[in-house]
C-alpha positions as CSV (number, residue, x, y, z in Angstrom):
1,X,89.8,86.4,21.3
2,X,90.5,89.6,23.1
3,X,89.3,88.2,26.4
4,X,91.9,85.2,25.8
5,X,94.3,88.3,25.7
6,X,93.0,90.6,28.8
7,X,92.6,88.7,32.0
8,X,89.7,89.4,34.2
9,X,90.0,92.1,36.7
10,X,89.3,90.7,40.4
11,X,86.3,91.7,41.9
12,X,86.8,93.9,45.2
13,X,85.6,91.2,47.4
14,X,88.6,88.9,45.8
15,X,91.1,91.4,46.5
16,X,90.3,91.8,50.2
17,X,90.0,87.7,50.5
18,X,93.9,87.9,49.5
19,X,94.6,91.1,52.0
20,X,92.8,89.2,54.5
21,X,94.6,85.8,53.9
22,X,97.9,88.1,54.4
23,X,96.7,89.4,57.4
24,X,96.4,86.1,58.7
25,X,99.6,84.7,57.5
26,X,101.3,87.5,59.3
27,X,99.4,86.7,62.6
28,X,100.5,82.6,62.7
29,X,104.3,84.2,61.7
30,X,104.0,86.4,65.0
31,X,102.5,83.5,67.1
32,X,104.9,81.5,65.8
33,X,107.9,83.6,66.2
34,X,106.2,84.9,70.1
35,X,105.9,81.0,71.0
36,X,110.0,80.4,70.6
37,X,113.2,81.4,72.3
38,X,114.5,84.8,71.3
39,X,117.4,84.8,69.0
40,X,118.7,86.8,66.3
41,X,116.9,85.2,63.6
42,X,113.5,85.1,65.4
43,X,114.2,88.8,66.4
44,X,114.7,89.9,62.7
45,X,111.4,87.4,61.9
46,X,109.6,89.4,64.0
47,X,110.4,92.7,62.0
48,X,110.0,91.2,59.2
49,X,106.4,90.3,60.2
50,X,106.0,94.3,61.5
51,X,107.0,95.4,58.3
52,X,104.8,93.6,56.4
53,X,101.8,94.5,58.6
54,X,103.1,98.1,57.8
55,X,103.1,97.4,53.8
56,X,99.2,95.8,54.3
57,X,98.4,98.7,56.0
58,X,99.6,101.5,53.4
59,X,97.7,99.5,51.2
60,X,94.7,99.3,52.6
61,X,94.5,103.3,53.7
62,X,95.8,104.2,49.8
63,X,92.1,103.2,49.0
64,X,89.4,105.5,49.7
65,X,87.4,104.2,53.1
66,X,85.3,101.8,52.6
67,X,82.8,100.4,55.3
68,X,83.3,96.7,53.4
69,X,87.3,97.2,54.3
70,X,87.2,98.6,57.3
71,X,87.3,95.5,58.9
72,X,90.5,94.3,58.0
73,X,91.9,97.6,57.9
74,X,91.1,98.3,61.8
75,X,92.1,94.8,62.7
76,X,95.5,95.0,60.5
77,X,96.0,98.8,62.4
78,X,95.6,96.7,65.9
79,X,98.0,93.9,64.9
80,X,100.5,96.8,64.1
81,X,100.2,98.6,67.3
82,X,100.3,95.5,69.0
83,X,103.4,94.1,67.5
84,X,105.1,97.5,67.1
85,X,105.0,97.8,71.2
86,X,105.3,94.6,72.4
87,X,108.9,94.5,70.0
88,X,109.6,97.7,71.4
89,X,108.4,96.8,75.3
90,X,107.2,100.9,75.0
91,X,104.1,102.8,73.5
92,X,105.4,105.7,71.8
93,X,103.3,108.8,71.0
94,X,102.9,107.7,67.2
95,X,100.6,104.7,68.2
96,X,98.5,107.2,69.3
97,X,98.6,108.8,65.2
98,X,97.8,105.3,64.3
99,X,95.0,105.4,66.3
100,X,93.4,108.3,65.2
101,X,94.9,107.3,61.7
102,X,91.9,104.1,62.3
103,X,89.1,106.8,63.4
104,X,89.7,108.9,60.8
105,X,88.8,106.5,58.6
106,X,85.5,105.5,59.9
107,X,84.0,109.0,59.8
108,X,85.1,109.7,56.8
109,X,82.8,106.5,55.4
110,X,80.2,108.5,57.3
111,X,80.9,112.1,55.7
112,X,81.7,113.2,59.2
113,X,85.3,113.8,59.9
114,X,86.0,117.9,60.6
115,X,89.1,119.4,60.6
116,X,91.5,117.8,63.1
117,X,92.4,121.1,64.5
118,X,88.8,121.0,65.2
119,X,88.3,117.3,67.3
120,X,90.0,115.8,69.9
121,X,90.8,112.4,69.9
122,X,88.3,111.9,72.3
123,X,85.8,113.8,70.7
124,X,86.7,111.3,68.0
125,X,85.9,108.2,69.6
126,X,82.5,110.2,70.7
127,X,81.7,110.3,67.1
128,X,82.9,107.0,65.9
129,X,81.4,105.0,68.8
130,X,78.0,107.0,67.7
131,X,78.6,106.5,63.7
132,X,78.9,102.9,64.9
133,X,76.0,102.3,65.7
134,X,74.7,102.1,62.3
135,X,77.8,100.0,61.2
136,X,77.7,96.8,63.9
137,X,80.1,94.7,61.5
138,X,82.8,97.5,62.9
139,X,82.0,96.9,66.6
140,X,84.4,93.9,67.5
141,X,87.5,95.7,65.2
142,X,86.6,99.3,67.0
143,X,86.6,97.5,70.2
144,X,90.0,95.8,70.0
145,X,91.4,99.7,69.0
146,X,89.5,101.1,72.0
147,X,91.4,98.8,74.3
148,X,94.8,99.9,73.0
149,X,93.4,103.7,73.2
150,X,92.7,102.9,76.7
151,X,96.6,101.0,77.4
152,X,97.8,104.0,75.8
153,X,96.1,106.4,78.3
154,X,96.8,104.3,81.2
155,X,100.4,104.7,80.4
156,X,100.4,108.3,80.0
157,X,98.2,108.9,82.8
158,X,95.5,110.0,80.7
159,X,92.8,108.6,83.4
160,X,89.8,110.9,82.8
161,X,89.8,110.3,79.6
162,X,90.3,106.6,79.8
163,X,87.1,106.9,82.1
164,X,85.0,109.3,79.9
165,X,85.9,106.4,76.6
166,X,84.8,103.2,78.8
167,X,81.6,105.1,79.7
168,X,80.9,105.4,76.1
169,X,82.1,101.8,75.3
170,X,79.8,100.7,78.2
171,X,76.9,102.8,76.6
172,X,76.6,104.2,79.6
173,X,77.6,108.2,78.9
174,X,74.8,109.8,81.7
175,X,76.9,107.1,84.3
176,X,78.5,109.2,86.8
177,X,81.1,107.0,88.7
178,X,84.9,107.5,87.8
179,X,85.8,104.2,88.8
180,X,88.1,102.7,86.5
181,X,88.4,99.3,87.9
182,X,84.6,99.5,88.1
183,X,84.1,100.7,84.3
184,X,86.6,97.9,83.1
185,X,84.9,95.2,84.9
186,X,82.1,96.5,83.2
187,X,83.0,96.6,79.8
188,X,82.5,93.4,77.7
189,X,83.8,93.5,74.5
190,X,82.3,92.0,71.7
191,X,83.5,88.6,70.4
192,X,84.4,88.4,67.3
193,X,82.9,86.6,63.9
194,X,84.1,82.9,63.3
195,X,85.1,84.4,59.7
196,X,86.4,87.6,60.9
197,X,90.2,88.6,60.3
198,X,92.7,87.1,62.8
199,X,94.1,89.5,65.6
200,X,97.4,88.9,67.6
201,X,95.3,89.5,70.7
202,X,91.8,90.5,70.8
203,X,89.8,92.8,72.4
204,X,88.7,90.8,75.4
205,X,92.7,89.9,76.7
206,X,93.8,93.4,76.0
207,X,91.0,94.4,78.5
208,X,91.9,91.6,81.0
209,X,95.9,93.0,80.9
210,X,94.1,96.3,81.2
211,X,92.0,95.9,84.5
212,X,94.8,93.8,85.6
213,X,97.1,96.5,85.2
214,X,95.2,98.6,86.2
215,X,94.2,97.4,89.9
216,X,98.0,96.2,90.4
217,X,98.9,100.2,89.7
218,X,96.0,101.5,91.7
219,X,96.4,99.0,94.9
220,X,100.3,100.0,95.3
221,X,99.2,103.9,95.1
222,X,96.8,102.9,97.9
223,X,99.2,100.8,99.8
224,X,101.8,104.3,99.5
225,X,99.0,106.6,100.2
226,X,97.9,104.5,103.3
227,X,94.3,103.5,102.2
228,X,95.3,100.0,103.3
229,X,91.9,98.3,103.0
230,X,91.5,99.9,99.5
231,X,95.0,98.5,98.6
232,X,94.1,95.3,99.8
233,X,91.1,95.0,97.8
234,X,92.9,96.5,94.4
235,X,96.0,94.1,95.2
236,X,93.0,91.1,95.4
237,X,91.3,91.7,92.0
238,X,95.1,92.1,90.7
239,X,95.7,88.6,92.0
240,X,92.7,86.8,90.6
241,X,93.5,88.3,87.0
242,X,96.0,87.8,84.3
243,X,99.3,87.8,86.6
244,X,102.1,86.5,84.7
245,X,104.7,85.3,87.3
246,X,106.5,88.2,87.7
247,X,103.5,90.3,88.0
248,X,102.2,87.5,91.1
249,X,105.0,87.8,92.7
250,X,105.1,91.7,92.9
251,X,101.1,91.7,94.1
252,X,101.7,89.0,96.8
253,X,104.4,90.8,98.1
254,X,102.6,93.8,98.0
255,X,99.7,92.4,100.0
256,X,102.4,91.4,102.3
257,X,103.3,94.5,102.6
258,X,99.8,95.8,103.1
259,X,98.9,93.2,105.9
260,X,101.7,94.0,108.3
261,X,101.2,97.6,107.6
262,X,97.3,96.8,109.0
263,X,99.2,94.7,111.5
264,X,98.6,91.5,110.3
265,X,102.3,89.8,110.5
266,X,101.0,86.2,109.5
267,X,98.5,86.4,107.0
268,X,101.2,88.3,105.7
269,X,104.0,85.8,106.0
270,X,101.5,83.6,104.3
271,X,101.2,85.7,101.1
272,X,105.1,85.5,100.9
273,X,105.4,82.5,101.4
274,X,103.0,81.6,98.0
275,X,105.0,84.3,96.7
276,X,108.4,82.7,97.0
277,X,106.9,79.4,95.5
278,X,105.8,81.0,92.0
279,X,109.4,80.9,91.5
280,X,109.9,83.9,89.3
281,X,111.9,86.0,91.6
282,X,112.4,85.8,95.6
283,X,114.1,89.0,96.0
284,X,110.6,90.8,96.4
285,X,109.4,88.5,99.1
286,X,112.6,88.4,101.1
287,X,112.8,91.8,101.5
288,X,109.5,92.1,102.9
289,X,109.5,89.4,104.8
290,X,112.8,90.4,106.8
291,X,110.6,94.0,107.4
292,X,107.9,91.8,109.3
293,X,110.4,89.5,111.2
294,X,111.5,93.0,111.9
295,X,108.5,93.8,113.1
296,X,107.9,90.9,115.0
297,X,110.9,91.2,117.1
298,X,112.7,88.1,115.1
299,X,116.2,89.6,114.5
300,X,117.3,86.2,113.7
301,X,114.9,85.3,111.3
302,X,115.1,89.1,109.8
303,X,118.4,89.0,109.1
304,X,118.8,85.6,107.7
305,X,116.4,86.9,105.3
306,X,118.6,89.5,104.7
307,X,121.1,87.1,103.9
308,X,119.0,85.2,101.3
309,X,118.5,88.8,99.6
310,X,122.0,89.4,99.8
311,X,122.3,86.2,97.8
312,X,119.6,86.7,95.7
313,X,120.6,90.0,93.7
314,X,124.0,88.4,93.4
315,X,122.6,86.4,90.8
316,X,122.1,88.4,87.5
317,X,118.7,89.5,86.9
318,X,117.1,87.5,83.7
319,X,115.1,89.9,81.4
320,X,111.3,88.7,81.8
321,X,110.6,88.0,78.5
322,X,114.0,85.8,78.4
323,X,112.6,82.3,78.0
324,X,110.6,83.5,75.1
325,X,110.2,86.6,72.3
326,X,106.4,87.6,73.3
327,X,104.9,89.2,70.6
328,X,101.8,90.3,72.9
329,X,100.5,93.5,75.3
330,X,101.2,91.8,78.8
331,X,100.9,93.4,82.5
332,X,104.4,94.2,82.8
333,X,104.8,96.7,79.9
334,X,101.7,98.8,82.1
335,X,103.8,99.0,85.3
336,X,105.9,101.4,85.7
337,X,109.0,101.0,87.6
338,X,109.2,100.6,91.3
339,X,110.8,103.9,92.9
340,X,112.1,104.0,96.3
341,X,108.8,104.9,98.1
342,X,107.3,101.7,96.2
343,X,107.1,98.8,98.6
344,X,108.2,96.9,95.4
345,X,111.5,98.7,95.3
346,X,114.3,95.9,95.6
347,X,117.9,98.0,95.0
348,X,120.9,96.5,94.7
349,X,123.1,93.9,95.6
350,X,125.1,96.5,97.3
351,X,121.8,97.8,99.0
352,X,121.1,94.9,100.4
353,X,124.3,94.3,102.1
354,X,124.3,97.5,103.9
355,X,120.4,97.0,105.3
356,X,122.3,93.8,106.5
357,X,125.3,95.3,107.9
358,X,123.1,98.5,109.4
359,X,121.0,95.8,111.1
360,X,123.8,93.5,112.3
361,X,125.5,97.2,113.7
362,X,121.7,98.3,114.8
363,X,121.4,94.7,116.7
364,X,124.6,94.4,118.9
365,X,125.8,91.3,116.3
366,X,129.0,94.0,115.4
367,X,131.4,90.8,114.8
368,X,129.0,89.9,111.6
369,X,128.6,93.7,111.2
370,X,132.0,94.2,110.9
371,X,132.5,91.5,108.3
372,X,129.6,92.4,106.2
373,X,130.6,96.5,106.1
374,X,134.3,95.4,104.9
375,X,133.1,93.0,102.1
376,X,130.5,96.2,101.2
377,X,133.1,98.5,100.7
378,X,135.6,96.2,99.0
379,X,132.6,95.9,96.5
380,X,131.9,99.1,96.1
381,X,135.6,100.6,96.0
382,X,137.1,98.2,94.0
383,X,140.0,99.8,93.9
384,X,138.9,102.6,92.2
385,X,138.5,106.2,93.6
386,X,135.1,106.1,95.2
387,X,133.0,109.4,94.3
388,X,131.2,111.2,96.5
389,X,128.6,112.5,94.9
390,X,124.7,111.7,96.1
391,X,123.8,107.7,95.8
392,X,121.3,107.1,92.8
393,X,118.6,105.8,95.7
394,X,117.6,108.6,98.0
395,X,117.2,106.5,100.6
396,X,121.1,105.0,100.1
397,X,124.2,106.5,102.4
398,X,127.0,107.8,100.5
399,X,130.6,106.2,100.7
400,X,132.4,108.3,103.6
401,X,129.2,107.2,105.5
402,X,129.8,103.6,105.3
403,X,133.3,103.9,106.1
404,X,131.9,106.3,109.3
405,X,129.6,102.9,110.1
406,X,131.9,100.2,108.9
407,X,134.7,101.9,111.7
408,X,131.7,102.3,114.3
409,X,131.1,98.5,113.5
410,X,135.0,97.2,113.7
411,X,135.4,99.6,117.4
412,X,132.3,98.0,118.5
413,X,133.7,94.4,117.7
414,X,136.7,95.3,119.3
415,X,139.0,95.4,116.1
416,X,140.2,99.3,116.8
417,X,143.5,98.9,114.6
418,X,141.0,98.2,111.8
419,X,138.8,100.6,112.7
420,X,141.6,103.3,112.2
421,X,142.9,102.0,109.0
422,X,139.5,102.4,107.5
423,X,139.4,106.5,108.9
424,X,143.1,107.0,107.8
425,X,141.7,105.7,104.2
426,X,138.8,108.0,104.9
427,X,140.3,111.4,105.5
428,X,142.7,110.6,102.9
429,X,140.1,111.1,100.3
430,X,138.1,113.8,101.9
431,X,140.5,115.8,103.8
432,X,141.9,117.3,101.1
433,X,138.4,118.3,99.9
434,X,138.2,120.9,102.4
435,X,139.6,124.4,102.0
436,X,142.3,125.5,104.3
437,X,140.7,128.5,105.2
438,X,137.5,129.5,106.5
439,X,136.6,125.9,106.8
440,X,132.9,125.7,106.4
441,X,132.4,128.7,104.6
442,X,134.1,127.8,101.8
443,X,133.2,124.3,102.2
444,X,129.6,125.6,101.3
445,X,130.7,127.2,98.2
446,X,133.4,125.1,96.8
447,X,132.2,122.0,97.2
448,X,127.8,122.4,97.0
449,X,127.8,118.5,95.8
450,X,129.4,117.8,99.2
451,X,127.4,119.1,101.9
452,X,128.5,116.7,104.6
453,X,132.0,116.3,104.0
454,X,133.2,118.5,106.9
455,X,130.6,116.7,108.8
456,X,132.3,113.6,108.2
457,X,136.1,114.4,108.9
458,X,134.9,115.6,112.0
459,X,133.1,112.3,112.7
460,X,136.3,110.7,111.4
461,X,138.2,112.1,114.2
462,X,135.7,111.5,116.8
463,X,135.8,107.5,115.8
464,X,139.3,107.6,115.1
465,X,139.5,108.9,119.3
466,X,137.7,106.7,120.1
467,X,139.7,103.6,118.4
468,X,143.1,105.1,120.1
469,X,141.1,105.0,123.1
470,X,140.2,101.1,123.1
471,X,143.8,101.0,122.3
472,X,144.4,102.5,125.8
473,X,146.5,105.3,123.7
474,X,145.3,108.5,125.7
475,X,147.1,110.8,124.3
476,X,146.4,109.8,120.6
477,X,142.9,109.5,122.0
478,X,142.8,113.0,123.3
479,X,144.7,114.4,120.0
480,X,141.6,113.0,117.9
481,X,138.9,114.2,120.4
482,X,140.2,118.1,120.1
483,X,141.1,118.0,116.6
484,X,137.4,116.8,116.2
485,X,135.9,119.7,118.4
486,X,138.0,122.5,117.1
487,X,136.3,121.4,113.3
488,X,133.2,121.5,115.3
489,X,133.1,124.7,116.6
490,X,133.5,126.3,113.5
491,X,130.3,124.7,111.6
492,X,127.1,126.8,111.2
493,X,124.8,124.8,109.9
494,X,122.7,127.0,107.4
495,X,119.7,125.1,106.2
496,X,118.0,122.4,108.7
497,X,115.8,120.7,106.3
498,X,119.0,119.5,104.7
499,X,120.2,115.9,106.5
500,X,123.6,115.5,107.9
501,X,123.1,111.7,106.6
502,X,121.6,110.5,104.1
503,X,120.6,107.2,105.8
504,X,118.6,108.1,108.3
505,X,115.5,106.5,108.2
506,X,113.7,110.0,109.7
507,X,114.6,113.2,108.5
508,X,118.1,114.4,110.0
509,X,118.7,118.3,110.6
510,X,122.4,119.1,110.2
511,X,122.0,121.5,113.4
512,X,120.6,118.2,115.5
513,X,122.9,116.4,114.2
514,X,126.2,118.6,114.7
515,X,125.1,119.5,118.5
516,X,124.9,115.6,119.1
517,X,128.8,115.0,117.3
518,X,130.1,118.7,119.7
519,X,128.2,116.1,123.0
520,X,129.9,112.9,121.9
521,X,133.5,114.7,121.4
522,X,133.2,116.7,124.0
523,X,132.0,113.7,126.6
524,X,134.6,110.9,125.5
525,X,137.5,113.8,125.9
526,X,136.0,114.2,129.1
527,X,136.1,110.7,129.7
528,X,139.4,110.5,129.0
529,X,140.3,113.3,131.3
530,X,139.0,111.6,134.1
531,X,140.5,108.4,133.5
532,X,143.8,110.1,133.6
533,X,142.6,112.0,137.2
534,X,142.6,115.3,135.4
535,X,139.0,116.0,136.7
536,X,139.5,119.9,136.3
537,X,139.6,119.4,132.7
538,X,137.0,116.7,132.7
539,X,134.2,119.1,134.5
540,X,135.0,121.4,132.1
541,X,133.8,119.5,129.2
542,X,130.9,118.2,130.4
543,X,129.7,121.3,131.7
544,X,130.2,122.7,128.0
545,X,128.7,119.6,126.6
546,X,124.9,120.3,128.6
547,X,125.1,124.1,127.8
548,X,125.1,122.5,123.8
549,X,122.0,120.0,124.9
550,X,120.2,121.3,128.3
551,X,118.7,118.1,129.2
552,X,120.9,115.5,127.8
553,X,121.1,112.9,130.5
554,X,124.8,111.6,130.1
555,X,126.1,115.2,130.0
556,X,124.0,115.7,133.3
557,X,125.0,112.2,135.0
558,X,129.1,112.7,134.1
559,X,128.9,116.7,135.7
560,X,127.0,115.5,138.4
561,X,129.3,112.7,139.2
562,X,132.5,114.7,138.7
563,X,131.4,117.7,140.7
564,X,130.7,114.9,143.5
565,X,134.5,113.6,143.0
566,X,135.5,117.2,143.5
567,X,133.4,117.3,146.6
568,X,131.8,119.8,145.0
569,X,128.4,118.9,146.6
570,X,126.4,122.4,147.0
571,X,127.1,122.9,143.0
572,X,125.9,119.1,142.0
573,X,123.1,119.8,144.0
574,X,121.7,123.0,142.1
575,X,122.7,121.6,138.7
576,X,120.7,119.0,139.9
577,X,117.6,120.9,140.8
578,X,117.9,123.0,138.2
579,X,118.4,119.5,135.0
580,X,115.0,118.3,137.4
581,X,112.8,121.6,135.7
582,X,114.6,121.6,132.0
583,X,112.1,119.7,129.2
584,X,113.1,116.9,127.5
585,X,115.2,117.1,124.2
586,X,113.3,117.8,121.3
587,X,116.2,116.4,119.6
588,X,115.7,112.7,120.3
589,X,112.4,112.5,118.1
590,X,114.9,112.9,115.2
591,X,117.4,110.5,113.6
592,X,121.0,110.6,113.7
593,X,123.5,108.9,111.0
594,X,123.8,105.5,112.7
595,X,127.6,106.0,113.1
596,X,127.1,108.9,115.6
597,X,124.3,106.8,117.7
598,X,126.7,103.9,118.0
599,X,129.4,106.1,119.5
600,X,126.8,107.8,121.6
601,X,126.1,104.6,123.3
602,X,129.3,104.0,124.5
603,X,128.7,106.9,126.2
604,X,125.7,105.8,128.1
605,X,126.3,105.1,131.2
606,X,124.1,102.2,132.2
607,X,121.1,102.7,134.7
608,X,121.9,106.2,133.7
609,X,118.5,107.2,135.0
610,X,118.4,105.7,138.3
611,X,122.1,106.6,139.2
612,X,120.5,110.5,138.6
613,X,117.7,109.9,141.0
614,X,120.5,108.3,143.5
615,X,122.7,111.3,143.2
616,X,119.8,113.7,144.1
617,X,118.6,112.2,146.7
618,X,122.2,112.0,148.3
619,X,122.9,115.5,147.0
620,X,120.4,116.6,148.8
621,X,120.8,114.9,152.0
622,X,123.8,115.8,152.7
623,X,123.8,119.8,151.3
624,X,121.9,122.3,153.1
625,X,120.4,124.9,150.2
C-alpha cells in the first residue's frame, strides 16, 4: 500500500538520461536557430537556449563530481562557452573561469585539486591531462575543452602556453619544437562515442578553425615582418583550411600581396583574380591589385581599380554573419582587426578617393584629379566645420592638406579661379588659429594638436601666388609670394622626427620640408621678378633660395642664368665652379607633402641638367678666371 503512495526514486543513471536528453534538445534548438536568418525572435531563441545551458549547468556542478557525470557536465560546459561567444562574437575573461570551473571538477573526482592560489591553469591541465589517463571515457569531452582553452589563448596571445598544452595533448611533453602550426597539425582529437552527449561543435572543427586561424594570423605577421616565403607558406595552409568566404578572400589577397612583394606581379594577379570571384567582398582585392598595376607601370589599369574601390566602399558593408545567426566558433572571431600596417587594411570610402585623387595629381591626369579632390572634400565637409585634429588612420592627410592638394590639383588643370576659392576657404578656417604675436612660438604652445597649421597658411599663400600668377595677376602674385616668405622666415622647426604632412608615404622632417616651401616661394617670386624685367630683385632671390639648399639644381640653373642676363659672366662662372664641388641634397631621399612637390615642378625647368652643363661650358669659354 505504501509503495502505491511513495513513488520510486530514479536511479542516478535515469536522472542523467533526462540531463543528457536536455542537453541535446538544447543543441538541435541552437542548430536550428544558427541555420536561419537573424531576427529578433531567433536572437531572443538563442538566449533562451544559453540560458538554459546555464541552468543544466548549475545543476550538474550542485552535485558533488562524479566521474559517471563528468561527461555531460564537460560537454554541457563546452556548449556554453561555445554559444556564450559565438552570441557575443568576443571571448571574455569569464570563459576562462568556466574553464577552470570544468578542471576543477575532474581533480577533485581524483582527490587532487590544491588550493587555486597554489595551480595555474596550466599547471591544471598538466594534472587533468595526467589524471586522464586513468579515466579514457573523459578524453573526447576534455579534448573539446582543450580546444577552446587553446582559442582562448590564441586570442589573448597566450602562445607559449598554447604550445606547452598541445604538447601535452599530443603526448608529446619531452618534444622541443614551438611550432604552433606544427603542434596543431599534429594534434588529433579523439572522436567521440556514437552514444555520447551532443556538442554544438566538437573537438576536431574547433581545432580545424584553430590551425586555420592560426596560419592566417601567423602568414600576415610574416608578410609585415618580411619573411615573404614563410608568409607564403602560412597564407597556403590558411587557404586549404576552413576559409569561410570572407576569410578566402582576405588570404588570397594577402598572397597577392606577398607575391608582388617577392616580385611576382602575375601569379599575384592570379590569386586576386580567384579572390574577386568568391564574391564575399572585392574591396580587398582591388586595392591590391591597383598596388601591382602600380607596380607594373599600368597607371591606367591602377587607377581604374581605384575607381572600382572607390565604388566599392560606397556600398554599406553587410555584417558577416548577416545571411544567418551562427551559433558556432568560426575563423573570423580569431582575427583580429586589420590596422594600417596590415596589407588587409581597406579604410574608407573617403580613403579611397584620396589614393585616387593623389594618384590622378601624382600621374599628370590633374583634370580627373581635380574632380575627384572637389567631390572628396564636399564629402568630407559637408557643410559642417571640418576639424583639424589628427585623421583616425595614421597614414591619412588631414583636411587643410587636401585643400593644399585639391588647389595644387585645380592650378595644375588650369582652373586657378578655383584653385583660390578653395585657399580663401582654407585660411578662413586656419588663419585665425594662429596667434598674432610671436607666430610660431605661440603656435607651438597654443595650439600642440595643430603642429602644421602655420605650415599650411604658409603653403596657402605660396599656391594662392601661384594661382594669381596663371591669372597673369603679378602683383597679386607677388603679394602672395612675400606674404608666404615673411611666415617662413619666422618658423624654427623644433623636433625633426615630427612630419610636416601627414601623407607622405616616407617620413617627412618639418625642417626638410620648410627649407623646400622658403626654395619654392622664394624661386616663383623670383620668377615673377624676371618676368616683369626686374632682374635685380630676381638675383636676389635665387641667390637666397641656394644659400637655404646648396645644391639645389633650379636655384643654381635660375642664378646662373640671371647672372648671364646681367652679363654678369665672371660671377656665373665661379658659382658655377663652386655648385660643380657641393654634394648632392640629402634632402631629396625624403618625402615632401605632395602639394609642395607639385608646385616644385613647375619650377623645374626642363633639361634642367643639361642647360647647367651648357652654361659652364660657355661660362667658361668666354671668362678668363
Amino acid at each position: 500500500m505504501s509503495s502505491q503512495i511513495i513513488p520510486t526514486l530514479p536511479k542516478t543513471s535515469s536522472i542523467l538520461d533526462l540531463w543528457r536528453k536536455k542537453n541535446d534538445r538544447l543543441v538541435r534548438q541552437a542548430k536550428l536557430t544558427g541555420d536561419s536568418r537573424p531576427s529578433l525572435r531567433r536572437q531572443q531563441l538563442a538566449q533562451d537556449t544559453l540560458e538554459g545551458f546555464k541552468e543544466l549547468l548549475i545543476t550538474l556542478q550542485g552535485l558533488p563530481a562524479a566521474v559517471p557525470a563528468l561527461p555531460l557536465e564537460l560537454t554541457v560546459t563546452c556548449n556554453y562557452i561555445i554559444l556564450r561567444a559565438s552570441l557575443a562574437q568576443d571571448f571574455t575573461e569569464d570563459l576562462t573561469q568556466d574553464v577552470q570551473r570544468g578542471l576543477e571538477r575532474v581533480l577533485e573526482t581524483q582527490n587532487q585539486l590544491e588550493p587555486k592560489s597554489q595551480q595555474r591553469l596550466l599547471e591544471l591541465w598538466h594534472s587533468v591531462l595526467s589524471a586522464s589517463s586513468l579515466l579514457p571515457e573523459l578524453l573526447p569531452a576534455l579534448h573539446c575543452l582543450a580546444s577552446l582553452q587553446a582559442i582562448l589563448w590564441m586570442s589573448t596571445d597566450h602562445l607559449g602556453d598554447l604550445a606547452l598544452l598541445l604538447q601535452t595533448l599530443n603526448a608529446s611533453q619531452t618534444e622541443t619544437s614551438e611550432d604552433l602550426l606544427l603542434l596543431l597539425k599534429s594534434w588529433s582529437p579523439p572522436a567521440e562515442k556514437a552514444d555520447a552527449p551532443l556538442s554544438i561543435q566538437d573537438a576536431e572543427s574547433l581545432r580545424d578553425v584553430l590551425l586555420t586561424a592560426f596560419a592566417c594570423r601567423q602568414g600576415l605577421q610574416e608578410l609585415i615582418t618580411g619573411s615573404l616565403p614563410r608568409a607564403l607558406s602560412s597564407l597556403h595552409e590558411a587557404a586549404s583550411g576552413l576559409c569561410p568566404p570572407s576569410v578566402l578572400v582576405q588570404v588570397y589577397t594577402a598572397l597577392g600581396a606577398c607575391l608582388r612583394k617577392m616580385g611576382n606581379p602575375q601569379r599575384a594577379l592570379l590569386y586576386l583574380t580567384a579572390a574577386l570571384k568568391v564574391g564575399a567582398t572585392c574591396a580587398l582585392p582591388l586595392l591590391e591589385a591597383s598596388r601591382i598595376y602600380r607596380q607594373l607601370g599600368d597607371t591606367a589599369a591602377e587607377l581604374e581599380s581605384l575607381e572600382l574601390l572607390v565604388e566599392a566602399l560606397s556600398v554599406p558593408h553587410s555584417p558577416i554573419h548577416s545571411s544567418t545567426l551562427k551559433l558556432l566558433i568560426e575563423v573570423e572571431l580569431l582575427l583580429p582587426q586589420p590596422g594600417p600596417a596590415s596589407p588587409l587594411h581597406c579604410g574608407t570610402q573617403s580613403q579611397a578617393k584620396h589614393l585616387l585623387a593623389s594618384r590622378c595629381l601624382q600621374t599628370g591626369r590633374a583634370e580627373d584629379a581635380a574632380e575627384h579632390y572637389l567631390d572628396l572634400l564636399a564629402m568630407l565637409l559637408g557643410g559642417s566645420e571640418p576639424g583639424f585634429s589628427p585623421p583616425t588612420s595614421s597614414t591619412g592627410p588631414y583636411i587643410p592638406e587636401l585643400c593644399l592638394e585639391a588647389a595644387a590639383a585645380l592650378i595644375q588643370a588650369g582652373r586657378a579661379q578655383d584653385a583660390l576659392t578653395v585657399c580663401e576657404e582654407l585660411l578662413s578656417r586656419t588663419s585665425s588659429l594662429l596667434p598674432k604675436m610671436s607666430l610660431w612660438e605661440n603656435a607651438r604652445k597654443r595650439a600642440k594638436e595643430l603642429p602644421y597649421c602655420p605650415f599650411w597658411v604658409s603653403a596657402t599663400h605660396l599656391l594662392q601666388g601661384q594661382a594669381w600668377s596663371q591669372l597673369k595677376a603679378q602683383k597679386e602674385a607677388l603679394s602672395e609670394f612675400s606674404q608666404c616668405l615673411e611666415l617662413l622666415f619666422r618658423a624654427l622647426p623644433e623636433d625633426k622626427e615630427q612630419g610636416a604632412g601627414s601623407n607622405c608615404e616616407q617620413k617627412c622632417r618639418p625642417d626638410v620640408a620648410l627649407k623646400h616651401l622658403q626654395v619654392a616661394a622664394l624661386l616663383s617670386r623670383g620668377l615673377e621678378w624676371a618676368a616683369s624685367k626686374q632682374d635685380a630683385k630676381a638675383l636676389s632671390d635665387f641667390l637666397l633660395s641656394v644659400q637655404i639648399c646648396p645644391g639645389n639644381r633650379d636655384g643654381s640653373f635660375y642664378l646662373l642664368q640671371t647672372l648671364k642676363r646681367l652679363e654678369r659672366k665672371n660671377e656665373a662662372a665661379a658659382f658655377w665652379q663652386k655648385a660643380q664641388t657641393q654634394p648632392a641634397q640629402e634632402e631629396t631621399t625624403w618625402s615632401l607633402p605632395l602639394y609642395l612637390e607639385t608646385c616644385l615642378s613647375w619650377i623645374h625647368p626642363p633639361n634642367c641638367e643639361a642647360l647647367l652643363e651648357e652654361f659652364g661650358t660657355s661660362l667658361l669659354e668666354s671668362c678668363d678666371l
